[in-house]
Short mmCIF file of the C-alpha atoms (twelve columns), coordinates in Angstrom:
data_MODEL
# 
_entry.id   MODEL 
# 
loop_
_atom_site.group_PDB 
_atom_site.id 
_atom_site.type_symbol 
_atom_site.label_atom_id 
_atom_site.label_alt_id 
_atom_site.label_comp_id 
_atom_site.label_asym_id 
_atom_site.label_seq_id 
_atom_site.Cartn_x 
_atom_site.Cartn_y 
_atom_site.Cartn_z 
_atom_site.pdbx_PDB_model_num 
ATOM 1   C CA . UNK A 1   24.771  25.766  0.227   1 
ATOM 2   C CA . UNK A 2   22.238  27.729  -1.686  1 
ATOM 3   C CA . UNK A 3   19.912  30.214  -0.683  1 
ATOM 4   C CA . UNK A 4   16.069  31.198  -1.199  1 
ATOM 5   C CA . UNK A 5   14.048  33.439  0.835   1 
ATOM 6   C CA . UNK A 6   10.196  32.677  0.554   1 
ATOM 7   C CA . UNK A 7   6.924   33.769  2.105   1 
ATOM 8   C CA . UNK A 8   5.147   30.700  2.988   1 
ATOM 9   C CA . UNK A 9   6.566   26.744  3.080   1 
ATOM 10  C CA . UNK A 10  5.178   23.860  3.327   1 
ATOM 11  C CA . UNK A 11  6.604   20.734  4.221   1 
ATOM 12  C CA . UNK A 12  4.831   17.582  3.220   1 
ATOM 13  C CA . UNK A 13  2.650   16.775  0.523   1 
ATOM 14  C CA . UNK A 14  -0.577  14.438  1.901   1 
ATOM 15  C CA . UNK A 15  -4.365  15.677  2.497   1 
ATOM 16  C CA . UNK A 16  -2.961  18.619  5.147   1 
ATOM 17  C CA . UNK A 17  -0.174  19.790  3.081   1 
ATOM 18  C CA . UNK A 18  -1.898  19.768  -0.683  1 
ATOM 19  C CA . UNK A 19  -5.096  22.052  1.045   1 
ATOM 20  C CA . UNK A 20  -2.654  23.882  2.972   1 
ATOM 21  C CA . UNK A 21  -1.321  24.688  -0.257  1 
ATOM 22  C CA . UNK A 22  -4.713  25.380  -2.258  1 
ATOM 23  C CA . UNK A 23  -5.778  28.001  0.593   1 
ATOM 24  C CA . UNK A 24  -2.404  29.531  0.426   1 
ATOM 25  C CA . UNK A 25  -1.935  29.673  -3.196  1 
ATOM 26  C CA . UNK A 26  -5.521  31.013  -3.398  1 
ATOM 27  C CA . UNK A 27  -4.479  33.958  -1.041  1 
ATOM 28  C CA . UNK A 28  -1.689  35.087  -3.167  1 
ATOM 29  C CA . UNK A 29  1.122   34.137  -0.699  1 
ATOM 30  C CA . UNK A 30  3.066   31.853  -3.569  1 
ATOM 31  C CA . UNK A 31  3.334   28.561  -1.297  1 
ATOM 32  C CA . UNK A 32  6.395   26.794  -1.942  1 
ATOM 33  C CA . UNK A 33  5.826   22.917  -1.395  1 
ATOM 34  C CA . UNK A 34  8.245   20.214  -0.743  1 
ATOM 35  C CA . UNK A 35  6.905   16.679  -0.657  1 
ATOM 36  C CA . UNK A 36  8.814   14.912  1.228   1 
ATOM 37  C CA . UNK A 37  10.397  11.031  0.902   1 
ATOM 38  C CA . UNK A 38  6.406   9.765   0.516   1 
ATOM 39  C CA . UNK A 39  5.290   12.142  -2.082  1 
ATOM 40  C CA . UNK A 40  1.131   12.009  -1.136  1 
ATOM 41  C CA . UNK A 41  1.858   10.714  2.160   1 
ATOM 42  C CA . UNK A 42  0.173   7.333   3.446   1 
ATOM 43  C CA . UNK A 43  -3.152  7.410   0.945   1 
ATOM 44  C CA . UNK A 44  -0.351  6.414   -2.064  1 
ATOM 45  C CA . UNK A 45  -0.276  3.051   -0.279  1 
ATOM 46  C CA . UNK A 46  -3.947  3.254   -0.227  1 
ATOM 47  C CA . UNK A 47  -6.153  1.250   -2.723  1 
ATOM 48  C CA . UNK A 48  -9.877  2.489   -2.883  1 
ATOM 49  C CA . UNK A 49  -11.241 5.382   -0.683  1 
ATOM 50  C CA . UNK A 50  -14.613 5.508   -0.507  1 
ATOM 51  C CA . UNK A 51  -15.393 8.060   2.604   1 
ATOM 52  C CA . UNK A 52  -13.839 10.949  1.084   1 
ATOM 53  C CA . UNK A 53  -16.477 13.648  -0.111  1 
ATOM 54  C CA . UNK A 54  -17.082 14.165  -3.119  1 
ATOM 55  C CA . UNK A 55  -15.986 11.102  -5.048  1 
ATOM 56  C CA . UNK A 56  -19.635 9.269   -5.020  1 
ATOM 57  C CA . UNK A 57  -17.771 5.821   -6.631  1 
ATOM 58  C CA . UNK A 58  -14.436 6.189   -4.495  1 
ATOM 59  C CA . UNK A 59  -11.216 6.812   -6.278  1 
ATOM 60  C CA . UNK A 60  -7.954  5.005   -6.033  1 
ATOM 61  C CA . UNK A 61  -5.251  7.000   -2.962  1 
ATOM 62  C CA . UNK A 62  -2.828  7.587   -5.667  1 
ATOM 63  C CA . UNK A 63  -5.201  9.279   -8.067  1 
ATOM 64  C CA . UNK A 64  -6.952  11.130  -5.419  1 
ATOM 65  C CA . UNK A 65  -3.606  12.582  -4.371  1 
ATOM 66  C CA . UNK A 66  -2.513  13.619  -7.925  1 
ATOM 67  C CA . UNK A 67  -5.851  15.506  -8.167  1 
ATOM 68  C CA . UNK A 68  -5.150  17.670  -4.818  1 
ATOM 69  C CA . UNK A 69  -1.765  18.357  -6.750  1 
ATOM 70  C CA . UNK A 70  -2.721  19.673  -9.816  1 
ATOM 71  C CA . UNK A 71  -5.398  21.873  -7.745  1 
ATOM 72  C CA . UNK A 72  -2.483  23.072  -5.733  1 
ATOM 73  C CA . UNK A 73  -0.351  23.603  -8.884  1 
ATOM 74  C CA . UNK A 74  -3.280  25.228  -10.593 1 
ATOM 75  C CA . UNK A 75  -3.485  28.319  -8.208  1 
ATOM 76  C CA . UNK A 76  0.520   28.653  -8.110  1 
ATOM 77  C CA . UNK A 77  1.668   26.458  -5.779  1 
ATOM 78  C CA . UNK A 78  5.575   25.725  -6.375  1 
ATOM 79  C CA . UNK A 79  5.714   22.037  -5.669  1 
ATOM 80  C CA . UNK A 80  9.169   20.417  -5.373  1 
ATOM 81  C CA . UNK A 81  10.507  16.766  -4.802  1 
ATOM 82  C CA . UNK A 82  12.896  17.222  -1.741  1 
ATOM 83  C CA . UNK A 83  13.349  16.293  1.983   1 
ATOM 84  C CA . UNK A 84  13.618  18.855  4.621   1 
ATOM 85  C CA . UNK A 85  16.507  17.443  6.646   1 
ATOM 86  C CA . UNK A 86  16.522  19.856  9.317   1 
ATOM 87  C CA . UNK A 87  15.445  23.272  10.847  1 
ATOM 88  C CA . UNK A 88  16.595  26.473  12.587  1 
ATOM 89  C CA . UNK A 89  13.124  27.815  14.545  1 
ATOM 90  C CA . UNK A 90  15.816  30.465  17.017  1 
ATOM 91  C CA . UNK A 91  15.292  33.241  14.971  1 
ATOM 92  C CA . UNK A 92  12.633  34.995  12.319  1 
ATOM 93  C CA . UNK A 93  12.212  34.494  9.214   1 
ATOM 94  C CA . UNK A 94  12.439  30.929  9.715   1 
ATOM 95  C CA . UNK A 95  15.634  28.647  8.078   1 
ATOM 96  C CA . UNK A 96  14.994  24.879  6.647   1 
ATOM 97  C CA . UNK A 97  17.461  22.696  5.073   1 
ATOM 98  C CA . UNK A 98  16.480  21.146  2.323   1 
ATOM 99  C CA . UNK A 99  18.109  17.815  1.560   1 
ATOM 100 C CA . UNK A 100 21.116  19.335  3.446   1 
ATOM 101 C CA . UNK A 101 21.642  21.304  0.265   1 
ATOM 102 C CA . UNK A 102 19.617  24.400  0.211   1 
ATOM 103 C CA . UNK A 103 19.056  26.498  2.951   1 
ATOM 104 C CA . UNK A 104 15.286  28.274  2.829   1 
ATOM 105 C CA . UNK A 105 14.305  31.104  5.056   1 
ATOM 106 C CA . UNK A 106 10.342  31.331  4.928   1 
ATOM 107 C CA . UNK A 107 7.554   33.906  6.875   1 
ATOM 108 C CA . UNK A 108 5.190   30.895  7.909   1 
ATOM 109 C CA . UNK A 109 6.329   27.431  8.039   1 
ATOM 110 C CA . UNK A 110 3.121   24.989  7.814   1 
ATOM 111 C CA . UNK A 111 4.118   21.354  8.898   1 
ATOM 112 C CA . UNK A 112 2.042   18.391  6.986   1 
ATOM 113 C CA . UNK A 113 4.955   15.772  7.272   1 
ATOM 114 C CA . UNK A 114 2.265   13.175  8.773   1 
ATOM 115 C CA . UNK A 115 2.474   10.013  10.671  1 
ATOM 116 C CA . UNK A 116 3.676   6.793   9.467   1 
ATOM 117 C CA . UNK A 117 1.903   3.655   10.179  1 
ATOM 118 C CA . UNK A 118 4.358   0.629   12.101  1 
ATOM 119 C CA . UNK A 119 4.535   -2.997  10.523  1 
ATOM 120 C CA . UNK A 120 5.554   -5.813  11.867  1 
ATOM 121 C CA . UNK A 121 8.463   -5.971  8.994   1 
ATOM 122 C CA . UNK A 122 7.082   -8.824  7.512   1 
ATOM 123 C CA . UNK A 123 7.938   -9.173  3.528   1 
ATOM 124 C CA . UNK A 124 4.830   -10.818 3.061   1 
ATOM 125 C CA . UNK A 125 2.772   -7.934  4.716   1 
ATOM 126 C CA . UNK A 126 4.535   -5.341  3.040   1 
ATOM 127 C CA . UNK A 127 4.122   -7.433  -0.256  1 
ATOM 128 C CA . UNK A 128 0.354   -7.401  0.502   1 
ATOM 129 C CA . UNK A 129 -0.314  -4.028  1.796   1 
ATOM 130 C CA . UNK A 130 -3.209  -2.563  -0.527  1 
ATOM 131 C CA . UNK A 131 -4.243  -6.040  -1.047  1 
ATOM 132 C CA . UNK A 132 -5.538  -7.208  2.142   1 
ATOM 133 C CA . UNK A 133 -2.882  -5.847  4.666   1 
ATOM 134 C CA . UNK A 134 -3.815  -2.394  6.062   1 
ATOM 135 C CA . UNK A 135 -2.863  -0.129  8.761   1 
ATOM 136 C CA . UNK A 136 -6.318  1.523   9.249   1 
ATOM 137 C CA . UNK A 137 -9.267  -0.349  10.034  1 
ATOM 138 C CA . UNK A 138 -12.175 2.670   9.938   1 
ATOM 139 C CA . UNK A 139 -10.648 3.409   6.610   1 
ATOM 140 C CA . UNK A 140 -10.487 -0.318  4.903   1 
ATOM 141 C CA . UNK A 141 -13.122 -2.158  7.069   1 
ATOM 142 C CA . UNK A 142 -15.929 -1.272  4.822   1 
ATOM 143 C CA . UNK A 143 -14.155 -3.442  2.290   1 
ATOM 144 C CA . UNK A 144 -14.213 -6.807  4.071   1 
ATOM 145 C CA . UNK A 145 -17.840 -6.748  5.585   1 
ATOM 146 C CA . UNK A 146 -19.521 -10.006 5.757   1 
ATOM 147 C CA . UNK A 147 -16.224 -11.737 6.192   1 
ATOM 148 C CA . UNK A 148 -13.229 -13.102 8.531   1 
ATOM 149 C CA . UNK A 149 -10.375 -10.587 9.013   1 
ATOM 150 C CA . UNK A 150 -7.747  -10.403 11.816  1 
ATOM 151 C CA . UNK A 151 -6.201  -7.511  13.690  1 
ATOM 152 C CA . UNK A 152 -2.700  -7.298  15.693  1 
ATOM 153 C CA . UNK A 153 -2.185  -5.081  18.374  1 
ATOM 154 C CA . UNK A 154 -3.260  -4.491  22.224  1 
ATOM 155 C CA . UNK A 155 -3.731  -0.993  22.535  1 
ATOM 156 C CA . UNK A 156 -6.774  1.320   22.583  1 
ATOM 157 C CA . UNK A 157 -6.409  1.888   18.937  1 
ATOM 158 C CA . UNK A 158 -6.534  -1.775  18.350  1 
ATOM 159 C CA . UNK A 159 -9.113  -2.474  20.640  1 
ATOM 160 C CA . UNK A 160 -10.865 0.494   19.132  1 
ATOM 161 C CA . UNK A 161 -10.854 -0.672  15.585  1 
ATOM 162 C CA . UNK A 162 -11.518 -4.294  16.758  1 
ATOM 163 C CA . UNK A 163 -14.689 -3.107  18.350  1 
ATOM 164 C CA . UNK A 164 -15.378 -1.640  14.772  1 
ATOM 165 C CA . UNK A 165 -14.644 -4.539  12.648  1 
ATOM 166 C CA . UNK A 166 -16.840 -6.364  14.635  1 
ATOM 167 C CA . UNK A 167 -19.770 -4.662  13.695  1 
ATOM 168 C CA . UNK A 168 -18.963 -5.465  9.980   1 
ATOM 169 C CA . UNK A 169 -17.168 -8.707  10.181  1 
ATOM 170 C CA . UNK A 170 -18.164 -11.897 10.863  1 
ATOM 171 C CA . UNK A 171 -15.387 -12.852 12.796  1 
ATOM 172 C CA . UNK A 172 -12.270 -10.590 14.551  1 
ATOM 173 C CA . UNK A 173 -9.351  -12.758 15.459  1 
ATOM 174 C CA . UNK A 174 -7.379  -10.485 17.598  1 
ATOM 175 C CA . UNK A 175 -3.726  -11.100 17.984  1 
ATOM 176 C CA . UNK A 176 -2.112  -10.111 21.208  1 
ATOM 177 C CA . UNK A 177 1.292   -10.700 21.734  1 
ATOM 178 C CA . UNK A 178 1.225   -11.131 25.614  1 
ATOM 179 C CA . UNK A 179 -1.254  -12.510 28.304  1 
ATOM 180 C CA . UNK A 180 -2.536  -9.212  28.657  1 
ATOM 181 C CA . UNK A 181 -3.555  -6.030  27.123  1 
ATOM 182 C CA . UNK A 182 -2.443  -2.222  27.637  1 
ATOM 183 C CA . UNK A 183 -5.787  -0.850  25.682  1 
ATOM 184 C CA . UNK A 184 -7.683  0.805   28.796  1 
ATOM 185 C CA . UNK A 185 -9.763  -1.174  31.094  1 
ATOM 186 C CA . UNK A 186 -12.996 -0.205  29.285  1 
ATOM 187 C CA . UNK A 187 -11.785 -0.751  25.493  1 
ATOM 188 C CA . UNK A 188 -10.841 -4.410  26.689  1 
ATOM 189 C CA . UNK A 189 -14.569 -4.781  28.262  1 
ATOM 190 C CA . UNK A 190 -15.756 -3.711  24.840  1 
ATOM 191 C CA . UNK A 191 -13.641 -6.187  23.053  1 
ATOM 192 C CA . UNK A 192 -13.835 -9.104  25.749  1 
ATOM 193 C CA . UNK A 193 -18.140 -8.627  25.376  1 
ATOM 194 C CA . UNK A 194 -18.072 -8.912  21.711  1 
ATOM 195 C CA . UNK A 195 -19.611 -12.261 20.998  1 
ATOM 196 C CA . UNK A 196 -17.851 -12.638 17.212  1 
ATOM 197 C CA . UNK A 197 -14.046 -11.207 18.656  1 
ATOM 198 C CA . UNK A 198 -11.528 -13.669 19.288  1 
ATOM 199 C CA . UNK A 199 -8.722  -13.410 21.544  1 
ATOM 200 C CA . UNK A 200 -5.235  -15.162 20.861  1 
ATOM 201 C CA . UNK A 201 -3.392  -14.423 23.664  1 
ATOM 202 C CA . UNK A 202 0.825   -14.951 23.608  1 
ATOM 203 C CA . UNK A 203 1.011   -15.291 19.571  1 
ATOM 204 C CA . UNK A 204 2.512   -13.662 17.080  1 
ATOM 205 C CA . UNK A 205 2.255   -12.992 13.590  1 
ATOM 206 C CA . UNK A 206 3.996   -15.488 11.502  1 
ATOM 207 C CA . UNK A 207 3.231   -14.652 7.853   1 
ATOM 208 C CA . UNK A 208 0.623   -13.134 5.740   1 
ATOM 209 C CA . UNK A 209 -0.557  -15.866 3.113   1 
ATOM 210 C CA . UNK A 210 -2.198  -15.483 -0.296  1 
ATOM 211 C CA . UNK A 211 -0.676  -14.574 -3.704  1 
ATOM 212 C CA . UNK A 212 -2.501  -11.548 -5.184  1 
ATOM 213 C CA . UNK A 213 -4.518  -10.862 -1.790  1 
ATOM 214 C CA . UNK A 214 -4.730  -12.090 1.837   1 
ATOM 215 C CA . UNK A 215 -6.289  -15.230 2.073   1 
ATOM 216 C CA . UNK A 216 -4.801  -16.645 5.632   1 
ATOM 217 C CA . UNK A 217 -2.660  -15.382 7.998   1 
ATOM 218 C CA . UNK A 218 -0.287  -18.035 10.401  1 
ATOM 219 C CA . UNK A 219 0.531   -17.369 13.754  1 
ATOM 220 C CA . UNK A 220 2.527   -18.979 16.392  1 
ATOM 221 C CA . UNK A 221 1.593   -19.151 20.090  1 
ATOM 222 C CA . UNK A 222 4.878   -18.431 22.175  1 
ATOM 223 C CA . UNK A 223 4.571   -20.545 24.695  1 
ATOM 224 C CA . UNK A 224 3.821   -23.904 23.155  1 
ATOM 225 C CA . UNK A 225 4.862   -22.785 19.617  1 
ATOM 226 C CA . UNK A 226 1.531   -24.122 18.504  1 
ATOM 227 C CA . UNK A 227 1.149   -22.652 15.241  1 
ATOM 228 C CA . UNK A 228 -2.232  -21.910 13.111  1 
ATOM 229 C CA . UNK A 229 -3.780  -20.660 10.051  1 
ATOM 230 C CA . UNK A 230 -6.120  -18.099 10.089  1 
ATOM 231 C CA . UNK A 231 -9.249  -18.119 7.043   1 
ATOM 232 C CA . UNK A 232 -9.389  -14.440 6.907   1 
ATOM 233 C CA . UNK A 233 -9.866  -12.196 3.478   1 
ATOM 234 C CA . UNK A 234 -8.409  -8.692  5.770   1 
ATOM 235 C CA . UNK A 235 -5.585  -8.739  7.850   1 
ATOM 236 C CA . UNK A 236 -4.844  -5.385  10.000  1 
ATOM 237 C CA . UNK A 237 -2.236  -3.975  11.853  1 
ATOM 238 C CA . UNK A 238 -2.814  -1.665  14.946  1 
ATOM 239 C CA . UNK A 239 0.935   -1.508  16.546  1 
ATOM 240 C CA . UNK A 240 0.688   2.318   16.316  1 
ATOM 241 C CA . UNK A 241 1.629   5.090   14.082  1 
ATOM 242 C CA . UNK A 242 5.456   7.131   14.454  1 
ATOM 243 C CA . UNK A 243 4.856   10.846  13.723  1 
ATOM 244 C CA . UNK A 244 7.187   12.169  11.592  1 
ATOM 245 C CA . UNK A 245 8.269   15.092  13.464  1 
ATOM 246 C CA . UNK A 246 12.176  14.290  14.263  1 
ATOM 247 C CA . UNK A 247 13.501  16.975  12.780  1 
ATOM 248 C CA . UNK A 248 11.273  19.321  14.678  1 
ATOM 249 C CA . UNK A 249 12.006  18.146  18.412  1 
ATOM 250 C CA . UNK A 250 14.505  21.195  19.467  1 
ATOM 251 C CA . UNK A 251 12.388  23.185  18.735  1 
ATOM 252 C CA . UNK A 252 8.824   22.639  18.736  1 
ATOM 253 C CA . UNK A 253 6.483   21.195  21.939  1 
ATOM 254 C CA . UNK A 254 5.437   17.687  21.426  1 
ATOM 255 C CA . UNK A 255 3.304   14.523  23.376  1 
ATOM 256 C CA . UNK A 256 5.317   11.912  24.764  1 
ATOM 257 C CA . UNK A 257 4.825   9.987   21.144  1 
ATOM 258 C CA . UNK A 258 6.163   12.943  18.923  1 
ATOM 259 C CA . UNK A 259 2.777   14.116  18.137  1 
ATOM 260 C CA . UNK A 260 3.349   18.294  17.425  1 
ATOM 261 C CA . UNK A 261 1.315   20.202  20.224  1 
ATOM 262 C CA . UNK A 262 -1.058  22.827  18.675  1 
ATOM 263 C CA . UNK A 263 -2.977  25.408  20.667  1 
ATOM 264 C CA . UNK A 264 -6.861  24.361  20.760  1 
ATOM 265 C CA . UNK A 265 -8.578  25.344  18.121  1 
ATOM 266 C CA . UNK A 266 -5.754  26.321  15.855  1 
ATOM 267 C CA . UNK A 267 -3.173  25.242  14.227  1 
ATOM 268 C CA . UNK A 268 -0.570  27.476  15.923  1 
ATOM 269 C CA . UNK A 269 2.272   25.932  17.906  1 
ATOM 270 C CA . UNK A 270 4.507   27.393  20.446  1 
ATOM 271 C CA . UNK A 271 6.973   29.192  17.435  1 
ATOM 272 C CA . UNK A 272 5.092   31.916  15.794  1 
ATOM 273 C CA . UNK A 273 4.994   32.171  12.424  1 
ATOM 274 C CA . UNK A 274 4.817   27.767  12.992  1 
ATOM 275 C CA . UNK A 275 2.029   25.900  12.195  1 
ATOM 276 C CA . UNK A 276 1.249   22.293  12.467  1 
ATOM 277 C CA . UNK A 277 -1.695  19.961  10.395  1 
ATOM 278 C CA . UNK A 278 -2.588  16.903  9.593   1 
ATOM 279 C CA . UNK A 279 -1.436  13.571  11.316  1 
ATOM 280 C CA . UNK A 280 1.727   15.464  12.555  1 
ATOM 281 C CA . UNK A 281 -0.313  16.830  15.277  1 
ATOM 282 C CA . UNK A 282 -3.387  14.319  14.757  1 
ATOM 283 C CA . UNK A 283 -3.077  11.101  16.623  1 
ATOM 284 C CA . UNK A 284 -6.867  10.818  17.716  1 
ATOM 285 C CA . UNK A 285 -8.473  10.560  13.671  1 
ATOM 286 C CA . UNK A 286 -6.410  10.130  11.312  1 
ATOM 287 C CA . UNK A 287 -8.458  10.834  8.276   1 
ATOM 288 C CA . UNK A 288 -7.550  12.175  4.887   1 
ATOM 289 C CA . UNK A 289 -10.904 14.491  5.476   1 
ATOM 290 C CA . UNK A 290 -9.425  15.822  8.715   1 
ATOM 291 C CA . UNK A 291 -5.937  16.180  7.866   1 
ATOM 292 C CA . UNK A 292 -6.898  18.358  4.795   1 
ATOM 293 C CA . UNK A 293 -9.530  20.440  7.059   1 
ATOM 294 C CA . UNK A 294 -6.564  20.961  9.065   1 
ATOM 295 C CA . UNK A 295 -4.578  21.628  6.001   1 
ATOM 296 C CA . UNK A 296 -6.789  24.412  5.995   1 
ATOM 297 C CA . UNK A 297 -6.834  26.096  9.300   1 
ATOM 298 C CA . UNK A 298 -2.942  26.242  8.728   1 
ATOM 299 C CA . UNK A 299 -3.165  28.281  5.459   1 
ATOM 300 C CA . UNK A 300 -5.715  30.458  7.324   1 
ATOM 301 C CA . UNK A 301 -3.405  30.955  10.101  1 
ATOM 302 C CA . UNK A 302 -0.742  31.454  8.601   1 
ATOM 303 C CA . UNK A 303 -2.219  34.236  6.243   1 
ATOM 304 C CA . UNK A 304 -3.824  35.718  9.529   1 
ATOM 305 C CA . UNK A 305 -0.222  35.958  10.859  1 
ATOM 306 C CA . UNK A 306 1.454   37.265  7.855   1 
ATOM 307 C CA . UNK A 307 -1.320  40.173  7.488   1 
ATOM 308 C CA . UNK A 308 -0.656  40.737  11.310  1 
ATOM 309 C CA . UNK A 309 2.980   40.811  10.300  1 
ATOM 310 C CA . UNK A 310 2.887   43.491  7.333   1 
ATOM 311 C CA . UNK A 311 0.035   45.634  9.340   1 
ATOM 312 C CA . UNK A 312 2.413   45.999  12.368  1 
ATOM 313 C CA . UNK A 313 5.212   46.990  10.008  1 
ATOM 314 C CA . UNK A 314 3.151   50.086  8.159   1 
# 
């Protein structure tokens, strides 16, 4: 296995880990940068953004990503395609294993590995994700104003973005898999009271129709296996999001969902010299504007706790 000692690494290469990268760079402290197995994270699966500062006619995920990394690269940052496959947090410097291959031993560790959105493993929502299908309702809504979209899920976060759609929709079919909901008691008032929301209790997602973009979506109802089409031009999913944090759980304090605990106000967690951003540690916003605003506290940590470092050395 090789070796490599550096000062500061940065695992994951989305909003939080391409800023992270800029501030560090910026600060001299020659970020090394591994992307991970979703180089740009989720917003390369993203068609138009539109409520990301300053880009005044929106810009395509993909491109907007590929401009945070050639800002990253142009202050120094060493970016690499690679997987960190696991870590060693027991003693300092800090040891991760990249691709099981190469063994790197780094001052500051900043964490941007992200979240990842669950599907209902459909081939014809995977087919039209970008094109209709999306996992984020606050983020693609704006897109499908005036018209009929529907939304799976029974949580808060699908209640939540139901509530949301329904301000900009005409009509919210909401598909609940049970006769019930687990979104809290006042989310489900909220939905329940919304005159242009739809409940289908006990269905399920059948398939995702259209060719080049949603145009209906069929669902079955369990118990009489009743099935329908749904006239809708958006169809979203709100099952919940996995952080991708596995690799971390020895070692660093988490929520019950995998969500990286960071001390208030910071993005410190319980292993100095360990910091965590974006939607590894975010399950409340999930935004590309607050991921790489986190992105940022964790470069400005970390250089705080490297000049701490060095200072208590001389």
């Amino acid at each position: 296995m090789t070796k490599e000692e550096v000062k500061v690494l940065i695992i994951g290469s989305g909003p939080a880990g391409y800023t992270a990268a800029i501030y560090a760079a910026r600060a001299g402290l020659k970020p090394v940068l591994y992307t991970g197995g979703q180089p740009g994270g989720q917003l390369t699966i993203t068609t138009d953004v539109e409520n990301y500062p300053g880009y005044p006619e929106g810009i395509m995920g993909p491109q907007m990503m590929t401009d945070f990394q050639k800002q990253a690269e142009r202050f120094g940052t060493d970016i690499r395609y690679g997987l960190a496959t696991s870590v060693d947090f027991s003693s300092y410097p800090h040891k991760v294993i990249v691709d099981e291959t190469h063994e790197i031993t780094a001052e500051a560790v900043i964490v941007s590995t992200g979240a990842s959105a669950k599907w209902l493993n459909l081939p014809s929502e995977q087919r039209l994700n970008g094109h209709g299908v999306s996992a984020c309702a606050v983020c693609d809504g704006f897109f499908f104003r005036g018209q009929d979209v529907a939304i799976v899920g029974a949580g808060d976060t699908a209640a939540e973005e139901a509530s949301y759609l329904s301000k900009i929709c005409s009509k919210v079919y909401m598909i609940v898999r049970r006769d019930e909901m687990r979104a809290s008691v006042i989310m489900q008032q909220r939905v329940k009271n919304a005159k242009n929301i739809e409940i289908l209790w006990n269905t399920e997602t059948e398939e995702v129709l259209g060719d080049k973009e949603v145009n209906a979506v069929r669902v079955v109802n369990t118990q009489t296996g009743e099935k329908r089409e749904l006239k809708v031009g958006g169809f979203f999913v709100a099952i919940g999001h996995k952080p991708n944090t596995d690799i971390f759980k020895e070692w660093l304090d988490m929520d019950e969902n995998g969500y990286i605990k960071t001390i208030p106000g910071s993005s410190k967690t319980n292993i100095e010299g360990v910091f965590a951003t974006g939607d590894a540690q975010d399950h409340i916003y999930r935004q590309a504007v607050t991921a790489a605003g986190s992105g940022c506290m964790g470069a400005l940590d970390a250089e705080r706790f490297l000049a701490e470092k060095e200072l208590a050395v001389s």
